[in-house]
ROTORLO-31391 format. One record per atom (N, C-alpha, C): residue in one letter; z, x, y. Coordinates in steps of 0.05 Angstrom, whole numbers, padded with zeros to 5 digits, always signed. Layout:
ROTORLO-31391
AZXY/...
END
This chain:
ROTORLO-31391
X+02018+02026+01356/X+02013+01998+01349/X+02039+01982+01349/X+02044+01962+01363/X+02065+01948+01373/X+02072+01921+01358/X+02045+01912+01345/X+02039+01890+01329/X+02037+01882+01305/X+02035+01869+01295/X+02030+01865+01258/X+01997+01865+01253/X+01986+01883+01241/X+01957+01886+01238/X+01960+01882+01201/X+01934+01866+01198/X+01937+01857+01174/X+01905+01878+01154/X+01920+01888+01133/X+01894+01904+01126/X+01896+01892+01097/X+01867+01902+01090/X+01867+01899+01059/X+01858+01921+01048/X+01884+01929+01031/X+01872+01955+01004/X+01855+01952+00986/X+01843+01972+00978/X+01828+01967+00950/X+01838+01951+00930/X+01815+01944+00910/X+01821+01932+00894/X+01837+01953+00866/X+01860+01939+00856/X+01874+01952+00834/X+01859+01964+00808/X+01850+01934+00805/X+01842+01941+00772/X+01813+01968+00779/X+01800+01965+00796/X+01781+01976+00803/X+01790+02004+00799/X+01802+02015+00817/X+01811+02045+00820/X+01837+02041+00785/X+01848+02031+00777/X+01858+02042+00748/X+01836+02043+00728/X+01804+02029+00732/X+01787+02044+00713/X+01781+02062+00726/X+01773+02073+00746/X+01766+02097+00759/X+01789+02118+00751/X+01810+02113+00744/X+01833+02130+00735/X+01830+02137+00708/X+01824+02120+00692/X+01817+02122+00662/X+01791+02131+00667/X+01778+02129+00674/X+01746+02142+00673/X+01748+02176+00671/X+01770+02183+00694/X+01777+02213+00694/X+01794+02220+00685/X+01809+02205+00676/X+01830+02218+00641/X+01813+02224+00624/X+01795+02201+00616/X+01783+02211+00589/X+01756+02231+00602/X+01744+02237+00624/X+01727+02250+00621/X+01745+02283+00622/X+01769+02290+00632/X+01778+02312+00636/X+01785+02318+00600/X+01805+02298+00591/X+01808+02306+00563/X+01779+02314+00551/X+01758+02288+00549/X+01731+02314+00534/X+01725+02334+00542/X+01727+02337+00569/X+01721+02375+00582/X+01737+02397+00570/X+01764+02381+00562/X+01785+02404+00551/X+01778+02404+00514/X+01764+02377+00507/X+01760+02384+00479/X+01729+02398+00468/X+01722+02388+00486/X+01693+02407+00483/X+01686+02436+00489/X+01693+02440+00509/X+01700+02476+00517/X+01720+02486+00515/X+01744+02471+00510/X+01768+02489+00499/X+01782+02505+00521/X+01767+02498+00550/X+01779+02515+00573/X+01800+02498+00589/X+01821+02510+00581/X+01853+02492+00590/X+01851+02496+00622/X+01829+02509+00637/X+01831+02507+00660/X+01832+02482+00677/X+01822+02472+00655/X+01812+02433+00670/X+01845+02419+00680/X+01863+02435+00663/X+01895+02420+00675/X+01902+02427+00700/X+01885+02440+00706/X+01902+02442+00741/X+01892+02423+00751/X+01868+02400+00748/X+01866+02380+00764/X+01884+02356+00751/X+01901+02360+00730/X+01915+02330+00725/X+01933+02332+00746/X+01947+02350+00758/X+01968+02337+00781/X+01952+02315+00801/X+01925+02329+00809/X+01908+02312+00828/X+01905+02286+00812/X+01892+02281+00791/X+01890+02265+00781/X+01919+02241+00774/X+01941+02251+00767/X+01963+02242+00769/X+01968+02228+00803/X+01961+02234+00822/X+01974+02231+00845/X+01954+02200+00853/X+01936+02192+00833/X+01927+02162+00838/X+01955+02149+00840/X+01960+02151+00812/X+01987+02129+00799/X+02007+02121+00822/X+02015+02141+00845/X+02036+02125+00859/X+02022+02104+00880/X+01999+02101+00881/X+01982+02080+00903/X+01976+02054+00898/X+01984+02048+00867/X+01985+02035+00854/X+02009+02014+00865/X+02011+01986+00865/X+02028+01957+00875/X+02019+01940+00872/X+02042+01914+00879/X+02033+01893+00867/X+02045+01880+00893/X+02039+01847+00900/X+02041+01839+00929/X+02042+01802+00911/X+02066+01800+00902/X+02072+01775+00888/X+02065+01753+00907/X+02064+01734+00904/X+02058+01706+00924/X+02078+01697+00949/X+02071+01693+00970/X+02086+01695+00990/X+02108+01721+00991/X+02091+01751+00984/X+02101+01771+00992/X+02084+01781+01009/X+02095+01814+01011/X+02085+01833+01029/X+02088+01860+01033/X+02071+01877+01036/X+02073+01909+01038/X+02068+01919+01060/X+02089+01932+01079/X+02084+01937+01106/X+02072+01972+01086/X+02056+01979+01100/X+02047+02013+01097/X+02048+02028+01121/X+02066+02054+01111/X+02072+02071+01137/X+02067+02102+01130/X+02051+02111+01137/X+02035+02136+01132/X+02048+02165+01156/X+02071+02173+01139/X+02094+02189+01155/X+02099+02189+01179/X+02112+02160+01183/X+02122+02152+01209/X+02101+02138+01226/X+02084+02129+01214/X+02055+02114+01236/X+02053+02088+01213/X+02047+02069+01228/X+02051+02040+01219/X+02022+02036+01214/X+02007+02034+01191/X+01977+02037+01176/X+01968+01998+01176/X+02000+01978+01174/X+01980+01949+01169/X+02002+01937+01149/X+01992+01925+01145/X+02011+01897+01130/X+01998+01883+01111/X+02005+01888+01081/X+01986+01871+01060/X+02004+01841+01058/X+01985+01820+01060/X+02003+01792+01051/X+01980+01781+01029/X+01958+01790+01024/X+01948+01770+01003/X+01953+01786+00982/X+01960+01770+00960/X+01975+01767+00931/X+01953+01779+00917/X+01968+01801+00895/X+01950+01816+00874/X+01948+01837+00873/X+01938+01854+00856/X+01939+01884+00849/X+01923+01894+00869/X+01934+01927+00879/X+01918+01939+00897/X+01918+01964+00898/X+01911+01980+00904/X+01911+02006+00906/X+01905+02023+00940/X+01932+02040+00948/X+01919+02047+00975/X+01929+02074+00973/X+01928+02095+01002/X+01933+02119+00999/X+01967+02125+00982/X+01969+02143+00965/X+01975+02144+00955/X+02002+02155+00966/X+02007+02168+00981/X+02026+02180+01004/X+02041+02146+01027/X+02025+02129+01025/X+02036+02116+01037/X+02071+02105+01032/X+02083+02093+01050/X+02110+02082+01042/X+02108+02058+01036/X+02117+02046+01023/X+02105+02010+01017/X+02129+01995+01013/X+02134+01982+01039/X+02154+01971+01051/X+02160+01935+01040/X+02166+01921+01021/X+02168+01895+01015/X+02183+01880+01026/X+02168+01858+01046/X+02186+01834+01060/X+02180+01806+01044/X+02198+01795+01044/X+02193+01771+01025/X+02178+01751+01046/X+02162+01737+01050/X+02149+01725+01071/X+02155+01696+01060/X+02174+01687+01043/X+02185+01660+01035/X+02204+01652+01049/X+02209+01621+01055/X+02226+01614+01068/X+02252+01622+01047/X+02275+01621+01068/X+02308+01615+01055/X+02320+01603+01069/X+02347+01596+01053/X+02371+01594+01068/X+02389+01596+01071/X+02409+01599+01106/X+02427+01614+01099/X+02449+01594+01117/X+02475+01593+01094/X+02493+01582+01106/X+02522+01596+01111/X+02525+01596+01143/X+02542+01612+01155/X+02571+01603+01139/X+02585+01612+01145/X+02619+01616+01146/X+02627+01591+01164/X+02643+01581+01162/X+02664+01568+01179/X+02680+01582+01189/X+02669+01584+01217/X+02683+01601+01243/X+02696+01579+01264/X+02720+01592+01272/X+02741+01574+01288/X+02727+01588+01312/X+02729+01570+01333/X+02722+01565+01364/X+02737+01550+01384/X+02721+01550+01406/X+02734+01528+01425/X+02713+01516+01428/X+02713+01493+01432/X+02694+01466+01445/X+02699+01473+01477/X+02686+01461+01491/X+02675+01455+01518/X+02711+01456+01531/X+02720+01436+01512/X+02746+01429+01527/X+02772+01446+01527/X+02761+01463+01503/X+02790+01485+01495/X+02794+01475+01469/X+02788+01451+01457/X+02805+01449+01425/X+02794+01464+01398/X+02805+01480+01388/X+02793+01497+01367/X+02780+01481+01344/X+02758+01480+01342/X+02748+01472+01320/X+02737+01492+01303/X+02734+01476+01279/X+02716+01495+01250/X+02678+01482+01253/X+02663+01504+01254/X+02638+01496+01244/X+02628+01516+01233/X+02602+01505+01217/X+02582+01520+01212/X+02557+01510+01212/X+02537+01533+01209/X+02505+01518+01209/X+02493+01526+01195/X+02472+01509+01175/X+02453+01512+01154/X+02425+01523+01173/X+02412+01540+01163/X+02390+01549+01174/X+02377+01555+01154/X+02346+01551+01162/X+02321+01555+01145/X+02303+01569+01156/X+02302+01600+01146/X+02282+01614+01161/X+02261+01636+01145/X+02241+01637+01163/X+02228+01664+01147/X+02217+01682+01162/X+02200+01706+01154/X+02195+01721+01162/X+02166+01716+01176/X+02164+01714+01197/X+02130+01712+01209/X+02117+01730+01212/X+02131+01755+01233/X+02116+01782+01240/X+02127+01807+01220/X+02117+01818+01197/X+02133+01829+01191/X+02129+01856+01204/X+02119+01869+01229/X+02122+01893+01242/X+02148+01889+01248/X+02155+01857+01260/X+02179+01869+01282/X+02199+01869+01259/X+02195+01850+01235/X+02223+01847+01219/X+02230+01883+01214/X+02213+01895+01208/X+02215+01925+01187/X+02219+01948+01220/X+02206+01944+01234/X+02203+01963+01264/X+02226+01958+01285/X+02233+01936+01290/X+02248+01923+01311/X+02281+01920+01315/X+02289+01917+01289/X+02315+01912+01284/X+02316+01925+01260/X+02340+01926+01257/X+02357+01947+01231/X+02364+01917+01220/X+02358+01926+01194/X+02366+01902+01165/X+02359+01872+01180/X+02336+01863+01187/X+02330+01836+01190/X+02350+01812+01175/X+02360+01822+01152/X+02369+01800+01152/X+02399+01797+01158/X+02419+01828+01162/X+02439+01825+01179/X+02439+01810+01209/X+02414+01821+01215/X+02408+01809+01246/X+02414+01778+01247/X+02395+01765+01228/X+02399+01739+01222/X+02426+01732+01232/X+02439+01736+01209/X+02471+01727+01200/X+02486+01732+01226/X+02489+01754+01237/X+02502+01754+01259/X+02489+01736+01290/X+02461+01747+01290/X+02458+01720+01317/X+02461+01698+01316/X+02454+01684+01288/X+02463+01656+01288/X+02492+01659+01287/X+02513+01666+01285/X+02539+01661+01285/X+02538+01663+01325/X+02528+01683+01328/X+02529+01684+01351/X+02523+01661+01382/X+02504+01644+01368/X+02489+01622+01373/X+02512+01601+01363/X+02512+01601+01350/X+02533+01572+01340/X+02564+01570+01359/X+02576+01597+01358/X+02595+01605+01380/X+02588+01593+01409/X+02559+01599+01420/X+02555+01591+01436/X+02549+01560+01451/X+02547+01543+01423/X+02530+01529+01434/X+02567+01506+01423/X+02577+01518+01402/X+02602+01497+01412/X+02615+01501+01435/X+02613+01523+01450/X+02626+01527+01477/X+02619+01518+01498/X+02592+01502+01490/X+02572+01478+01509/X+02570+01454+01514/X+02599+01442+01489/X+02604+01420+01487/X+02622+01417+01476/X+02631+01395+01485/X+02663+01379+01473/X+02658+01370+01445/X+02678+01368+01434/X+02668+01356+01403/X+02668+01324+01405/X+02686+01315+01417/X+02688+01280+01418/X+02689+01272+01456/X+02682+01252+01466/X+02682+01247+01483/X+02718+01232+01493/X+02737+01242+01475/X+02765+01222+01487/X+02779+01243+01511/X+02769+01274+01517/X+02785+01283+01532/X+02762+01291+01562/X+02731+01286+01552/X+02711+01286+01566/X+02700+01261+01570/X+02709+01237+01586/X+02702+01218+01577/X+02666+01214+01597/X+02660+01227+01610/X+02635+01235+01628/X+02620+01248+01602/X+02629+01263+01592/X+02603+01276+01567/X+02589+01247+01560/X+02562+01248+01552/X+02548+01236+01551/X+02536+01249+01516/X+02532+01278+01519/X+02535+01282+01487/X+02557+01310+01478/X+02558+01294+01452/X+02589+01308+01446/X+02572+01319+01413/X+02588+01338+01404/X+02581+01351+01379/X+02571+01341+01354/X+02602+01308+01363/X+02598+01295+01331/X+02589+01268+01343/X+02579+01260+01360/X+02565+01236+01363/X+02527+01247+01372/X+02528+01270+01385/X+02496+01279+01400/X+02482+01299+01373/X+02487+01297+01350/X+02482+01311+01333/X+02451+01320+01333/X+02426+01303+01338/X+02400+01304+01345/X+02396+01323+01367/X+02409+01316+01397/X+02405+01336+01414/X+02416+01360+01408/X+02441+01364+01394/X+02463+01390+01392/X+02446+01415+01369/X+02432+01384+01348/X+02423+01408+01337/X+02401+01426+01346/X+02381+01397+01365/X+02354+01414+01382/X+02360+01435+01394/X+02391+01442+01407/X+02391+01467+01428/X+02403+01488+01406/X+02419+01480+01384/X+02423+01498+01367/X+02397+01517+01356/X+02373+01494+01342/X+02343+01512+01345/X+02334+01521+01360/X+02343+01513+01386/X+02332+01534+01408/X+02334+01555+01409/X+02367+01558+01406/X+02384+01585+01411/X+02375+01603+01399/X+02375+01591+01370/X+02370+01614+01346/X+02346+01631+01354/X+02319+01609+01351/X+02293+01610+01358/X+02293+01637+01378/X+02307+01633+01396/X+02299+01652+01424/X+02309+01679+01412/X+02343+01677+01400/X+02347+01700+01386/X+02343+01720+01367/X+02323+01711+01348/X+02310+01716+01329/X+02286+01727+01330/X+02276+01723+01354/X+02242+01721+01362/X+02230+01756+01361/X+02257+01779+01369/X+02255+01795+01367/X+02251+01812+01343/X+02253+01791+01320/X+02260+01810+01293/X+02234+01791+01278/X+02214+01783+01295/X+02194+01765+01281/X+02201+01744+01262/X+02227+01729+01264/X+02234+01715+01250/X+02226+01682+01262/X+02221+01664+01244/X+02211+01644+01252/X+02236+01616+01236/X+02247+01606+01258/X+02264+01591+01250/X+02253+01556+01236/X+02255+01540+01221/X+02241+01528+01201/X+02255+01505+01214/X+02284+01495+01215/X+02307+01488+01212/X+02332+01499+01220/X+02349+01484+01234/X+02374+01493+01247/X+02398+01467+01249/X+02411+01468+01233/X+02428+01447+01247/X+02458+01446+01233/X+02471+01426+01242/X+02507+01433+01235/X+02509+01419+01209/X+02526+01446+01190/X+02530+01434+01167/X+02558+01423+01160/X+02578+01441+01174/X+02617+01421+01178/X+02617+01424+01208/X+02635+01409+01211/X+02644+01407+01239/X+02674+01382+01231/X+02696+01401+01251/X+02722+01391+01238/X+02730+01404+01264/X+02764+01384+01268/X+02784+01404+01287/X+02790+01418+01267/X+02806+01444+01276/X+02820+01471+01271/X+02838+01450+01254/X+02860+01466+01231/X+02884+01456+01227/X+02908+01446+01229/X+02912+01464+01253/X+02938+01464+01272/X+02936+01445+01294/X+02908+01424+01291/X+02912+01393+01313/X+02896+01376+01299/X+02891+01382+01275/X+02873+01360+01265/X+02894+01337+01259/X+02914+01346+01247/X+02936+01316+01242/X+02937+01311+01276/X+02941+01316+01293/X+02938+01298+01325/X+02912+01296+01337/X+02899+01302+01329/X+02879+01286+01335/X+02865+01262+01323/X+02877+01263+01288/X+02872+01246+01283/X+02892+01219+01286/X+02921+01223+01297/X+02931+01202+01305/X+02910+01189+01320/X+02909+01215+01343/X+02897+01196+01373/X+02866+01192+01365/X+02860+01180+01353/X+02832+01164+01328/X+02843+01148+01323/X+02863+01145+01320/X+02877+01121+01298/X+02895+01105+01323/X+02895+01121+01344/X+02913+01096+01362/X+02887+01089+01385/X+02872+01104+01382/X+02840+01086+01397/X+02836+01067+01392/X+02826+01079+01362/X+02825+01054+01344/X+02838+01030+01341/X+02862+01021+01343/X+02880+01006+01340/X+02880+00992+01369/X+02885+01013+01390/X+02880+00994+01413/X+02854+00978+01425/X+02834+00993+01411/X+02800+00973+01415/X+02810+00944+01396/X+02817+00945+01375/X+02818+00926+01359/X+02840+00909+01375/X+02859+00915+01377/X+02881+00903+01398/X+02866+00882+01425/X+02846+00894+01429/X+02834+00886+01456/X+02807+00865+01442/X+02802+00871+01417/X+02778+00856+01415/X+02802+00819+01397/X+02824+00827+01391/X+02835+00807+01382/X+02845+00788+01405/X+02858+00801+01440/X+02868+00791+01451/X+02846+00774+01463/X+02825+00785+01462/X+02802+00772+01475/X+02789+00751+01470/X+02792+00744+01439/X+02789+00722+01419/X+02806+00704+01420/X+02837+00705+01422/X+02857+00691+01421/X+02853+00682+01450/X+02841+00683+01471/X+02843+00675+01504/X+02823+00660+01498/X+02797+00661+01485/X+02778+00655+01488/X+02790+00625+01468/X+02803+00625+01445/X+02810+00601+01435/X+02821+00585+01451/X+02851+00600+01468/X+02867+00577+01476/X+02852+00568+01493/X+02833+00578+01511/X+02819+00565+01543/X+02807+00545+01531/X+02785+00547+01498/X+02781+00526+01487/X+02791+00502+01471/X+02815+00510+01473/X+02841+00489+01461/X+02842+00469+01483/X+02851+00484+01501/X+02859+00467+01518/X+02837+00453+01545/X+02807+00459+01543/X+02794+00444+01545/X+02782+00420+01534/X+02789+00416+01502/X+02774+00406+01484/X+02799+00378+01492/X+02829+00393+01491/X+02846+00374+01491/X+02844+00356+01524/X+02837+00370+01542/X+02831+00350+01563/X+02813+00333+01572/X+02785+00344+01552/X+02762+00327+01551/X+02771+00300+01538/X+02787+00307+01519/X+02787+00287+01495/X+02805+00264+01507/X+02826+00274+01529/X+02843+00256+01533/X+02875+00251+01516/X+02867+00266+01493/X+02901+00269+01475/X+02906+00273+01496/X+02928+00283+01505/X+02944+00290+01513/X+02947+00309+01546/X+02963+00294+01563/X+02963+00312+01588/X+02985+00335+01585/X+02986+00351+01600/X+02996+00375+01601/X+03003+00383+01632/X+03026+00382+01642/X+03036+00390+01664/X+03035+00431+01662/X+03038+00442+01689/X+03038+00470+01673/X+03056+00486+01664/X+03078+00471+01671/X+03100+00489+01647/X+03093+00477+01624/X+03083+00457+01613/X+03071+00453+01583/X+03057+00475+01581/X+03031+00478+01592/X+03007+00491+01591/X+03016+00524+01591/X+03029+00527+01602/X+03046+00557+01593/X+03060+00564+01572/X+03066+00542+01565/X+03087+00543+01539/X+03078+00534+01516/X+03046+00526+01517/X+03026+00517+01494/X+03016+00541+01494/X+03006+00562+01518/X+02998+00584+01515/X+03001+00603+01505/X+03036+00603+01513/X+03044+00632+01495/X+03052+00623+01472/X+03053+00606+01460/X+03056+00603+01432/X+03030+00609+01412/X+03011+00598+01441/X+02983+00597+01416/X+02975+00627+01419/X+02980+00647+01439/X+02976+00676+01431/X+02994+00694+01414/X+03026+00682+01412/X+03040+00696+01399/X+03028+00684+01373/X+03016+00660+01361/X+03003+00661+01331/X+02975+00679+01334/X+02964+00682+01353/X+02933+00692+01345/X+02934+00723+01344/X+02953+00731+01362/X+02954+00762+01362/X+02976+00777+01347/X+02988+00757+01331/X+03013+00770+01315/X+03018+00784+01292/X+03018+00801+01281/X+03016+00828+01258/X+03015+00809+01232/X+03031+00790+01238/X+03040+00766+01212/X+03047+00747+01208/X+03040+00728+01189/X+03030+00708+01193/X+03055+00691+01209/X+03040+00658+01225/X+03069+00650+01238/X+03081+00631+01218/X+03112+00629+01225/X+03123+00606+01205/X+03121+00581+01224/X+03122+00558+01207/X+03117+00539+01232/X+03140+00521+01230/X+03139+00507+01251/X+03175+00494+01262/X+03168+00464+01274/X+03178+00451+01254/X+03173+00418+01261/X+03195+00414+01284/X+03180+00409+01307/X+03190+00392+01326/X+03200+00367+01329/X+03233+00362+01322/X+03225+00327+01318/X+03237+00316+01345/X+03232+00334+01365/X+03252+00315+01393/X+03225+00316+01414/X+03231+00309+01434/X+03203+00320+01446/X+03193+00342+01457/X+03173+00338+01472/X+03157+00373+01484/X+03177+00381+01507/X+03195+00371+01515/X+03218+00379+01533/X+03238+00395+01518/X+03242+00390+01493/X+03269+00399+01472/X+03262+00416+01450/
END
């Protein structure tokens, strides 16, 4: 049997009065006739007690009848089965498990730190108990295994991939879908059923995180650079249309050059301008 076959044992309380029924009928046989022969059946009678279990809520009893796989108890409550059986307990509740922060490479080569939160449980429990050794080492290692893989599938930021379209820490929805994939596919063997999968840190390594976070901070600075110069062009073009509509004042174009770079050296300047009374004319 290759599969998870689901059986149901007797009922518990049932067979422990059937157990007491033949305690006390063997004790009156021994007190009424006085023939101590009746103790050679308490071993038999003793050998109920080990068939005896309990199958708590979202648990389970795989039963294996010396080396042959007998079925799988999952509904909750006292029971009683052969008494020789092995009674195997898988927890059939979700958990979770959060990896280690393992250093890697991204897509591009830069070592990063991640890890991933996962939420899983047990579905088949033939294959969890039959299939793999310690299901839940299995776990722990293929998802590390999976996470390894799937930062090696992608860049973490798009500044050295500028064609990536999704990157670790901006595609987080898709990164994590193939992260559930991975697991999903790897797991499938140990009847494990993945709930949830996705990234819980994600960071550069130590040894480039201070340069990478310059080059963040000089992106940054140069977008802003470009969104100021673009404002300050967009004023003067309107300066100096407003002033020719209006008629103040004409402007030859060495004026117009020299009204220009003044009015960008105030709009794009770190600090504030001082200002300088002109008292000769726009020639002097």
């Amino acid at each position: 049997m290759k599969q998870e076959h689901i059986t149901q044992p007797a009922n518990g309380y049932l067979m422990l009065l059937v157990f007491f029924i033949l305690l006390v009928t063997l004790i009156t046989s021994i007190s009424i006739t006085g023939n101590f022969a009746f103790l050679s059946a308490l071993p038999l009678l003793l050998l109920i007690l080990p068939g005896f279990f309990i199958v708590n809520p979202n648990g389970s009893k795989v039963l294996v009848l010396f080396g042959a796989y007998k079925g799988t108890v999952k509904e909750n409550g006292f029971f009683w089965a052969n008494p020789f059986f092995n009674k195997q307990a898988i927890s059939l509740r979700a958990r979770n498990f959060d990896s280690d922060r393992v250093k890697v490479n991204d897509k591009i080569g830069n070592p990063i730190l991640i890890n991933v939160i996962l939420v899983w449980r047990v579905k088949d429990t033939y294959k969890a108990a039959f299939e793999v050794d310690h299901y839940e080492e299995f776990v722990r290692i293929q998802t590390d295994a999976a996470v390894r893989k799937l930062a090696g599938s992608y860049p973490y930021d798009n500044f050295d991939d500028e064609q990536a379209e999704v990157t670790l820490r901006s595609g987080m929805h898709e990164v994590n879908e193939a992260l559930e994939a991975e697991i999903t596919e790897r797991l499938a063997i140990a009847g494990i059923e993945v709930m949830e999968a996705r990234i819980g840190y994600l960071a550069y390594a130590p040894e480039i995180a201070s340069s990478m976070l310059k080059r963040q901070q000089a992106v940054a600075i140069v977008a802003a650079r470009k969104k100021i110069v673009e404002g300050a062009v967009g004023m003067v073009e309107d300066a100096l249309t407003q002033l020719a509509e209006d008629d103040i004042i004409n402007f030859d174009e060495h004026q117009k050059a020299s009204m220009v770079s003044n009015l960008m050296v105030v709009l794009c300047g770190d600090k504030e301008a001082t200002p300088v009374i002109n008292t000769g004319t726009l020639h002097n």
